[in-house]
N, C-alpha and C positions, 0 to 999 in steps of 0.2 A: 504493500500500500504506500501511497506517496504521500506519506504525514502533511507534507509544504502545500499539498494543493488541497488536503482536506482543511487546513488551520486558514486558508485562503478563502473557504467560502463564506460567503455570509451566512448561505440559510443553510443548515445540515439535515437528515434525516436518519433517524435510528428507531433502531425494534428493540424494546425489554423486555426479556422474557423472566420469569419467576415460579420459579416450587416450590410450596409452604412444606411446612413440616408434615400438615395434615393430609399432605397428598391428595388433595381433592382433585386438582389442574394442574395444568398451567396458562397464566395468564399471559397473555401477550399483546403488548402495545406498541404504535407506530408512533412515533411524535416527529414533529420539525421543532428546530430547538434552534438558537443563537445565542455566541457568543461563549467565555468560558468564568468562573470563579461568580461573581458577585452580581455581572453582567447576564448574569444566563436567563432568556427567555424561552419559554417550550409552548406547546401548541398539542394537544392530544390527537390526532386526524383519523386511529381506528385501534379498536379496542376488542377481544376476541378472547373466550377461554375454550381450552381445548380436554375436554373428560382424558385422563389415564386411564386406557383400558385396566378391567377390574384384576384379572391376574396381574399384570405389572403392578398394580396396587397396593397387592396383596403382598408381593415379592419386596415392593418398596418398605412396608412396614413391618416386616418379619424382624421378631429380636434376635434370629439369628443368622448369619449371612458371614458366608468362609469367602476367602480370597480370590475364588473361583466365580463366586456370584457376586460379587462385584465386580468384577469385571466384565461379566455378562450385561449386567444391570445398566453398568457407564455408557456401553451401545446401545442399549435395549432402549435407554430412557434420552441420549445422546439424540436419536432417530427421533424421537416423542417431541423435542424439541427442533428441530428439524422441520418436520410439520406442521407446527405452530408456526414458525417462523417463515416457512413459507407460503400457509395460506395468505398472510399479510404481505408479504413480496407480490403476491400475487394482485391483490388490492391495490399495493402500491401502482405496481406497472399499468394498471386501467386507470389510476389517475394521473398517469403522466410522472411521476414519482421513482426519484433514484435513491433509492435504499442507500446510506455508506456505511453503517456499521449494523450490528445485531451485538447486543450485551446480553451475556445472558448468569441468575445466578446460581445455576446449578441447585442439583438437590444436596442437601447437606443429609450425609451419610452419618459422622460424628461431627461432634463438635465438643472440644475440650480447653477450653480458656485457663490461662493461667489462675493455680490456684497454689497454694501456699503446700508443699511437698508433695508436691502432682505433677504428674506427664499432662504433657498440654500439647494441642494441635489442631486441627479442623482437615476436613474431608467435605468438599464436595463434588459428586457427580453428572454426570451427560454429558457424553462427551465434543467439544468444541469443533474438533478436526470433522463430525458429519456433519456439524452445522455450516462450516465453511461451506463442504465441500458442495451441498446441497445449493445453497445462496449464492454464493460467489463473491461473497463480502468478507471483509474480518470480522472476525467474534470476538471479544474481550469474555474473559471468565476469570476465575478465579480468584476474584477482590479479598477473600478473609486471609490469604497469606501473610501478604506482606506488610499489615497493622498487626500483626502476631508478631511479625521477625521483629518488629520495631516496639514491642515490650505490650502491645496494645489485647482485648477482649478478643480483638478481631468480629467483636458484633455489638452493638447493633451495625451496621454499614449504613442505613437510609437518615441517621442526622444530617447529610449534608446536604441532600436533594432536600428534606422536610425544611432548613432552612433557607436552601437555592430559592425554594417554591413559597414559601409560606410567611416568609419573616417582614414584618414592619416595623416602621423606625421609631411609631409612636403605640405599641404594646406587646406583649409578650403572651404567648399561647404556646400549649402545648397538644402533642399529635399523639395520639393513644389509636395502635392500629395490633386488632386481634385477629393475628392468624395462628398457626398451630402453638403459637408462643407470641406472647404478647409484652409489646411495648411502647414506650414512651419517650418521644423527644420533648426537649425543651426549646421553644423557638424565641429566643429573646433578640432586640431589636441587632444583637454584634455578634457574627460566629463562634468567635473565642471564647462567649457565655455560654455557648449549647451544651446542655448533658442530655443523657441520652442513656437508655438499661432497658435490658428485660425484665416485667415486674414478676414474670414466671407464667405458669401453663394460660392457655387460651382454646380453643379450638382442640387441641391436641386431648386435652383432658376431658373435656367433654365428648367428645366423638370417640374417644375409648372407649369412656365409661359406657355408649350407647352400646359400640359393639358387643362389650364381653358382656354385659348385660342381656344382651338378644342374640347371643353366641352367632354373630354376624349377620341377623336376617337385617337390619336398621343398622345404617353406616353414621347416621347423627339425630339429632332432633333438631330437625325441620323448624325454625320460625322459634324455638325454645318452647313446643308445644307442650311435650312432655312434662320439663321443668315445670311448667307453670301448671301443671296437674298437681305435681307433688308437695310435699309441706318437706322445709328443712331440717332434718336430723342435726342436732347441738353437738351433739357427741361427736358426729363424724366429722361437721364442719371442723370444729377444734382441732382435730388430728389429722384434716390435711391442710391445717394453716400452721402446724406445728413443721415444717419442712424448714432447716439452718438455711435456706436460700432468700425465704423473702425476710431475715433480720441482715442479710450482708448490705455494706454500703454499697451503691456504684462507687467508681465504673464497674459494670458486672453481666454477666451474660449465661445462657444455660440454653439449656435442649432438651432433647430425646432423650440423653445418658441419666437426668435427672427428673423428667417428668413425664419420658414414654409411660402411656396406659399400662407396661405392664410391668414396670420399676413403681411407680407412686398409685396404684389403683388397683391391680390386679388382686391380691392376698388381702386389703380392706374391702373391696367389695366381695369378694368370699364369704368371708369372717360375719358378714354382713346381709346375709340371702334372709333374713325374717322382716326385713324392708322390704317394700314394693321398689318395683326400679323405677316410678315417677319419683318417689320419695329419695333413691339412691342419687338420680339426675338433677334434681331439686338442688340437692345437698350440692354437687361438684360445681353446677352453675354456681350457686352463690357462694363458693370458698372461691371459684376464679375472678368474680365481681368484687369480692372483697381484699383481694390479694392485687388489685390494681387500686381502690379506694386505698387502702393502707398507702400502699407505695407512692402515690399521688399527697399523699396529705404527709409520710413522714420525709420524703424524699425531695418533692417538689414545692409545697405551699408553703413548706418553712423557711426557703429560698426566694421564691421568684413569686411576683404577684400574679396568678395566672386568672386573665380574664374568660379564655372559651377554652375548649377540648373540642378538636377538631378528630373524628372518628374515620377510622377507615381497617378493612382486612374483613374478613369473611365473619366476625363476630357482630360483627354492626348488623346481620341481616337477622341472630337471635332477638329478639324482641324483649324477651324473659331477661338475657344478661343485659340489656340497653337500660332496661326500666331497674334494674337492682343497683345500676352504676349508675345512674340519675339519681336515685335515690339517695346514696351515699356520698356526691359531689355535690349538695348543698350550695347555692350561690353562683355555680360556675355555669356557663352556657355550652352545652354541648350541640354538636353539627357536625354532620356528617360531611365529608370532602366534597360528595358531590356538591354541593352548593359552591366550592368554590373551584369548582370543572373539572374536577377530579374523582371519575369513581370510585367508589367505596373498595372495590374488588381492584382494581387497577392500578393504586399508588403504587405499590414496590415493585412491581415491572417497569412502572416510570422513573422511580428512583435509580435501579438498576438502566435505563436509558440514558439519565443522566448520569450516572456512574462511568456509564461506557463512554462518553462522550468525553469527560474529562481527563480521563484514560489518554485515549486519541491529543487533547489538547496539552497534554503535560501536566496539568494540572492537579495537584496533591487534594485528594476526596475523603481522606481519613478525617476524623475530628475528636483531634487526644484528648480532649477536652471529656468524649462522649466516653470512647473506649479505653482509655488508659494509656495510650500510646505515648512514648516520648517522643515524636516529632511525627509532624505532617508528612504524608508519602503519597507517591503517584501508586492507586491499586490496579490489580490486575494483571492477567498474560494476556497480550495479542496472540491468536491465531490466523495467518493470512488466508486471503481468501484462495 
């Protein structure tokens, strides 16, 4: 790719692609974007999620997976992206539309953040080189490495885009987005003020607790129907707010290793078959609504004055956890993204767009501020087209 003639155009065009923890999709998005760091404007132009067939699904979430099936999996889901990525090429080219990059973030395999006498590391897969080779563009991947080399979480990654996109100079909001793991930037009016954490499970804990509870017939609850059948179990709430994760400070980050359904859910909902699973469901909904209220009020509000909570990730479309986190954010104004043109489902494909673009433009997209890191760095590998 000839970096000098991409940093020459005005208008650029990029595809983000994204897979949550929860492996429901992948989401993919088209943007036109300008400019790079402070200066960066974007433009959404097409938006698209594409189902993971239910075995690859199924394979994606298995606790247990040898060196062999990953790397089966890295083509398998590599191609998955692939697809996504070029039904939207495809879109582009009917509007006259030249693709120059595709960012994509991989599905994360592991992920193990520096912790205090710990191995640490991160894994993500799908792999790049079929994305190229499909598109004909370069693919940027692999962003959580090189805020790891440099001492950092290596996640959250989307503070930078959440404030590219979202920041003004006369107040301070913060962007709370539940996908399989849920989290929280701070968007205050000067980069160098953003923090930014995982406040712990989202999406991921719920849609566990749906599966092993309906031993796979029901992949989630739909709208938080369920939930809102159930009445709270005290006792259980207590014991899945007692996890050492949500008393650490940030900067801090976490996963599958510490909140897959069948490490934090599995052996309590056993222990636990004389509840009704509305009652089970009830319960996990409101330990993850509450496990973001905490985190917001001991984490954020003691800090920064924070006027709205701007919502986005696939938790915005339960109803059941929207109304329990209103409940508990007293005074604060919550909103969904889409109102401010950004769908609720689509932010961190966009993140990841503008990710990639900065990539391309040299531009350092880390924010040590969020993750830990001791200095700013360009993320990312190029793969050429």
């Amino acid at each position: 790719m000839d970096l000098q003639n991409f940093l020459n155009k005005e208008i650029r065009y990029g595809i983000g692609l994204m897979s949550g923890t929860s492996c429901d999709g992948i989401d993919a998005v088209l943007i036109r974007i300008k400019g790079t760091g402070p200066s960066l404007a974007l433009k959404i132009m097409e938006f698209q999620s594409l189902n993971i067939p239910q075995d690859l699904k199924l394979r994606m979430l298995s606790p247990r997976i040898d060196s062999k099936e990953v790397c089966s999996l890295n083509f398998d889901l590599g191609e998955q992206f692939a697809i996504a990525a070029s039904d939207l090429m495809d879109h582009a080219r009917m509007e006259n539309i030249e693709v120059d990059y595709v960012a994509c973030s991989g599905h994360t395999l592991a992920h193990l953040p520096p912790r205090k006498d710990e191995g640490n590391g991160t894994l993500q897969i799908g792999e790049p080189a079929l994305i190229a080779e499909r598109c004909k563009v370069p693919v940027i991947s692999n962003f959580r490495t090189r805020d790891m080399a440099v001492g950092g979480q290596g996640a959250p990654l989307v503070p930078y885009a959440d404030w590219s996109l979202f920041h003004r100079d006369d107040r301070t909001s913060a962007l709370l987005n539940i996908g399989g793991i849920a989290n929280i930037t701070v968007v205050p009016p000067h980069l160098e003020n953003v923090i930014a954490f995982d406040t712990g499970p989202g999406n991921m804990a719920i849609d566990g607790a749906v599966r092993l509870l309906t031993a796979g017939k029901y992949q989630m609850d739909t709208d938080g129907e369920m939930a809102a059948s159930g009445v709270v179990i005290d006792e259980f709430m207590e014991y899945l707010l007692e996890h050492p994760y949500f008393s650490e400070l940030p900067p801090k980050s976490t996963g599958r290793e510490e909140f897959g359904p069948e490490v934090y859910l599995r052996d309590a909902l056993a222990s636990r078959r004389d509840h009704s699973y509305e009652d089970l469901i009830a319960t996990v909904t409101s330990a993850v609504a509450y496990s973001i209220i905490r985190a917001m009020n001991r984490f954020v509000r003691t800090q920064y004055d924070v006027n709205r909570v701007i919502i986005s990730g696939g938790g915005a479309h339960n109803t059941t956890l929207m109304k329990r986190i209103k409940q508990g954010l007293q005074g604060i104004t919550l909103r969904r993204s889409d109102k401010y043109g950004i769908p609720v489902d689509a932010k961190e494909a966009v993140a990841f767009a503008v990710l990639g673009n900065e990539t391309l433009c040299g531009t350092p997209s880390n924010v040590p501020s969020a993750t830990g890191a001791h200095r700013p760095v360009i993320l990312g590998n190029i793969t050429p087209a």
